[in-house]
N, C-alpha and C positions, 0 to 999 in steps of 0.2 A: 687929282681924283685917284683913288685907291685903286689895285686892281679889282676886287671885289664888286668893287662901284663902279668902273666899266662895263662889266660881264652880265649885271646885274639890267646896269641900262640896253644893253642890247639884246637882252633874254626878251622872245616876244616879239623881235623887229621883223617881219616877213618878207622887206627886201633885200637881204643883207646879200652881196655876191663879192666879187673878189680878185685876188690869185692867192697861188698857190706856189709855195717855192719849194724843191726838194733839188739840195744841194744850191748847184748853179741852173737848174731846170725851173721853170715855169710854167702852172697851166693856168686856164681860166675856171674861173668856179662860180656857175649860173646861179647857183643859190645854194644858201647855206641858214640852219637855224641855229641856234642855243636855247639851253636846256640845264638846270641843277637837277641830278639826281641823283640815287644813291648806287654805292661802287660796292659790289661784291666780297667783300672784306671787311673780319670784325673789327679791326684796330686799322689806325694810319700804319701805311708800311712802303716803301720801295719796291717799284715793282720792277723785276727784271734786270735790278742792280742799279735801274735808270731814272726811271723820274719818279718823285714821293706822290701819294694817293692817300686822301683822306678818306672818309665813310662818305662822305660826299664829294661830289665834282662836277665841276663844268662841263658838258658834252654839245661837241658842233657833230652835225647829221651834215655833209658837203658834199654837190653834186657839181661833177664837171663833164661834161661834152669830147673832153680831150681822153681818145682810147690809148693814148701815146705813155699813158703815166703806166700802164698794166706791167709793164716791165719793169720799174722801179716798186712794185708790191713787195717783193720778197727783203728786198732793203728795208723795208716801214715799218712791216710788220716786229712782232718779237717773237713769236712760235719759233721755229728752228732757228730764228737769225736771233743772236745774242747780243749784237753790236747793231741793234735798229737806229734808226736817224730820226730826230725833230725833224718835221714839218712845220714850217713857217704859212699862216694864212693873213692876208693882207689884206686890209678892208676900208675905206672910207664913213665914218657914221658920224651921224648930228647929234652933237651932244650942247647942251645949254645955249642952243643960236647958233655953233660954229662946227668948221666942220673940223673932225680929227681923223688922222690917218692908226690907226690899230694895228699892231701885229701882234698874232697870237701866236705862241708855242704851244705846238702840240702832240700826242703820239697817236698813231693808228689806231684801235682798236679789233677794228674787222671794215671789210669792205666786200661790196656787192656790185658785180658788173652787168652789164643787159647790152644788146647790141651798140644802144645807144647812147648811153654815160655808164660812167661811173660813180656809184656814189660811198661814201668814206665817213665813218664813226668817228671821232679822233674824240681826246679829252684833252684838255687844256692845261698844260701846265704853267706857263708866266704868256704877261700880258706885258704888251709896252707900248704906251699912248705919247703921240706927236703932236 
């Protein structure tokens, strides 16, 4: 299955939840959607030196429970940090009767905290199904 056709089959899924890996850290991610839509740039370009961006992209909306990640923000993000880091999200989903294990690579985009979670933009750059 292409990556495409991964993304595509799980664009839509309402239960989709997780982890979340940055670095050797782990959190839990109570739910998470996908999303194509269109990326703020006329042409495909490299964003930030770091990962390539089409006129369109994959985007995961990801909520986790765990306030433990707010200190690894400044790392994720690329605003002042130059040298941001792939997050890994890891996920279980049914694809044609079976199950497969997914991991998405992805970058931050922006993120939003409330007492209670946090929740994180990311856009998708490679996918790798097991």
């Amino acid at each position: 299955m292409e990556n495409e056709d991964v993304l595509i089959s799980m664009t839509g899924m309402t239960d989709l939840a997780g982890m979340l890996a940055v670095g050797d850290k782990q959190y839990q991610v109570q739910s998470m959607s996908i999303a194509k839509s269109t990326i703020p740039v006329r042409k495909p370009t490299t964003r930030g030196g770091v990962y390539f961006t089409d006129t369109t992209a994959y985007k995961i909306k990801a909520s986790t429970h765990d306030l433990s990640i707010m200190p690894e923000m400044p790392k994720l993000m690329l605003g002042p940090n130059t040298d941001f880091m792939p997050i890994l999200l890891k996920t279980t989903v049914l694809m044609s009767g079976k199950e497969n294990q997914v991991t998405l690579v992805t970058h931050l985009t922006n993120a939003v905290n409330t007492k209670e979670k946090v929740e994180l933009n990311l856009i998708v750059d490679k996918v790798d199904l097991k």
